[in-house]
N, C-alpha and C positions, 0 to 999 in steps of 0.2 A: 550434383548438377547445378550449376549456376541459376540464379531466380529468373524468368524469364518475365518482362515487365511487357502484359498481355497489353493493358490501357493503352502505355503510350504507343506502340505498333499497332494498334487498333483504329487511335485517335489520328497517327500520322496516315496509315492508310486511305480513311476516310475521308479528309481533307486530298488527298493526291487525287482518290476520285471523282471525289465535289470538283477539283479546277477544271477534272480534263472535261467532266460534262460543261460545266461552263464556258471552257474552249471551244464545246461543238468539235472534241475532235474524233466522229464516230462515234459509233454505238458502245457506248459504256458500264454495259450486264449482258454478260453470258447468255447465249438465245433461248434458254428454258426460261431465266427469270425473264425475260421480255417477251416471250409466249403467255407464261403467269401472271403477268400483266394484262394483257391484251387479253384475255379471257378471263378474268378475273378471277384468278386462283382456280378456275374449274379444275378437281382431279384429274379427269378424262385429259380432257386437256392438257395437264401436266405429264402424266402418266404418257397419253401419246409422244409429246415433243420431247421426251428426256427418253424413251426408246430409239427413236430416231436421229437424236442428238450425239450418240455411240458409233464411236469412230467417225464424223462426220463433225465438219467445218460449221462454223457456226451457222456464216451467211446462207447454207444450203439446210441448216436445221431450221431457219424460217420461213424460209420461202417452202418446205414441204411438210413442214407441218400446217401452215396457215392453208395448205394445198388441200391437205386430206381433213384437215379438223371441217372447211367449208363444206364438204362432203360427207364427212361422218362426227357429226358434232356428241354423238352419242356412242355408245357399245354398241346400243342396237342397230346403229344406223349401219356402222362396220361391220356390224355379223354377217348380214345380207346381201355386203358388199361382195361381187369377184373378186377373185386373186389379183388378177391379171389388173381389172383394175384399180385397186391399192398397189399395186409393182410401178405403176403406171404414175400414180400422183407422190409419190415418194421417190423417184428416181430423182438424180441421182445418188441420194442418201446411201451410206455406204452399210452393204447386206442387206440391200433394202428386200429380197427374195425371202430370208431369215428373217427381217423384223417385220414382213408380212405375215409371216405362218405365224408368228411370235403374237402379235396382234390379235390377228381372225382367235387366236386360241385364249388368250386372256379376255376377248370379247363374250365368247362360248360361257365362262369360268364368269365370269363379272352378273354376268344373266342367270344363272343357274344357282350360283350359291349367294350371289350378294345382291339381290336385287337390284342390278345393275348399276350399284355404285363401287365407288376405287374403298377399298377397306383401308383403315387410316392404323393400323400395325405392322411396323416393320419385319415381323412373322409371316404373317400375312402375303404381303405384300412381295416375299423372296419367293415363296409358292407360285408365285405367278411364271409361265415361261417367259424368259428372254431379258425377268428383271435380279440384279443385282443388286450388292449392299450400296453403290453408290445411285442407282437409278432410286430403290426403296427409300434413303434416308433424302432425295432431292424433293420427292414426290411429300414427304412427309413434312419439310421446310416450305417449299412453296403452296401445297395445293392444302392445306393442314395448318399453317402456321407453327410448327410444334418441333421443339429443340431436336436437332437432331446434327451428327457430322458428318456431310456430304463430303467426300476425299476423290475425288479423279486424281487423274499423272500431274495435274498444276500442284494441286494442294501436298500432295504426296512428294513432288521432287522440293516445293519451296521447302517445306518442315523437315525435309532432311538437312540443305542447303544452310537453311538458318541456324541448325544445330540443335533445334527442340527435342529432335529424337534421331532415331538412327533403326531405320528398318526396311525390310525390304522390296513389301508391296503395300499397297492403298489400303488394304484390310488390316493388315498390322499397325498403318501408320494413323487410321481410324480409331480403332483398340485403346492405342500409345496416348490420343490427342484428349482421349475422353477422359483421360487419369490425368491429365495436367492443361487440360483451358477449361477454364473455367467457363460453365454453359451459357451465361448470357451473350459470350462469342461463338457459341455454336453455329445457330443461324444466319452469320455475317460471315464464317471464315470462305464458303467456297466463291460466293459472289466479288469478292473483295480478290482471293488470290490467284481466281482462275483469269480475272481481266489483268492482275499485276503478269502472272505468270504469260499471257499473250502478251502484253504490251513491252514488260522490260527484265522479266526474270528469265527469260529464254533457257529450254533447256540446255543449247550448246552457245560462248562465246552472250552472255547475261551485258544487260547495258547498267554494268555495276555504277558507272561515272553516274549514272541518273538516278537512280536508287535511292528513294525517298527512307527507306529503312537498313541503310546499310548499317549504321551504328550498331546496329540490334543482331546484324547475320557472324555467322563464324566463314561462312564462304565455304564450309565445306561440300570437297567437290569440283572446285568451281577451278578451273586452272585458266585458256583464255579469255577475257571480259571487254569488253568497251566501256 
């Protein structure tokens, strides 16, 4: 396998970010890291905005998460909440029916065994209904500060695309990523490739002409581009 030169695609990255936030061109972090901002790393908080962040658009992952967190800033406060009304402050979040029942029931579970805090083990943390290895390892990055490989469909089509590995789903390609990057890029890869991957890695027909790391990609995959 060819050396894959983590630095300089880390460093070229980073700078592609830096400009475009100093362009002001739009919001420049995935809406869980700018919910974990804006509530300052609170788990709950993370925990809530990266359940409802699944299958749902960013701009609608802020606006209902900031919806239900002013409402239920706590477990507790959700426990006691109706259905009907969490269905209600999270619409139109996609499953938002499922990531209510999902909720009301890690609320239950958060109160009962963890004295109402988010358990900071990614063991842990899959025991919960409705969370995943890539909601577990987000929740463990921002609300936790602590190494971990978040992988959604960005991270997972870019690392094929580029050529680092070659697998078939985000769980494998999570696996693949933790045997060859090195960890102090752990906590930078999903913030960095899920705004590359919205902005210019596109799954179909990529704005390769723009492509601040093309030198570094194999392109596999990739047949129309701009």
């Amino acid at each position: 396998m060819k050396k894959i030169n983590w630095d300089a695609i880390f460093k070229t990255l980073e700078k592609w970010r830096e400009d475009l936030c100093a362009a002001n061109l739009g919001a420049a972090d995935p809406s869980v890291t700018t919910v974990a901002e804006k509530y300052r790393h609170d788990p709950w908080a993370v925990l809530v905005s990266t359940i409802l962040s699944l299958r749902t658009k960013d701009e609608v992952t802020l606006v209902t998460s900031k919806r239900l967190l002013e409402k239920a800033s706590t477990p507790e406060q959700l426990h006691v909440m109706k259905n009907e009304k969490i269905e209600k402050l999270i619409y139109p979040a996609g499953f938002y029916r499922n990531k209510t029942a999902s909720l009301k029931k890690i609320a239950a579970i958060l109160l009962e065994q963890y004295n109402g805090q988010v358990p900071q083990s990614i063991e842990e943390l899959l025991n919960l209904p409705g969370v995943g290895r890539k909601t577990a390892n987000l929740v463990l990055v921002e609300a936790y500060d602590k190494d971990a490989l978040c992988v959604d469909i960005h991270v997972h089509r870019i690392s094929n695309r580029m050529g680092w590995l070659e697998s078939k789903n985000p769980d494998k390609t999570e696996m693949v990523l933790r045997e060859i990057m090195p960890v102090k890029y752990w906590k930078r890869l999903n913030y960095l490739l899920v705004l590359y991957g919205q902005r210019l890695c596109r799954p179909l027909s990529p704005f390769c002409s723009s492509c601040v790391i093309t030198k570094f990609c194999a392109r596999n995959g990739v047949g129309r581009s701009r």
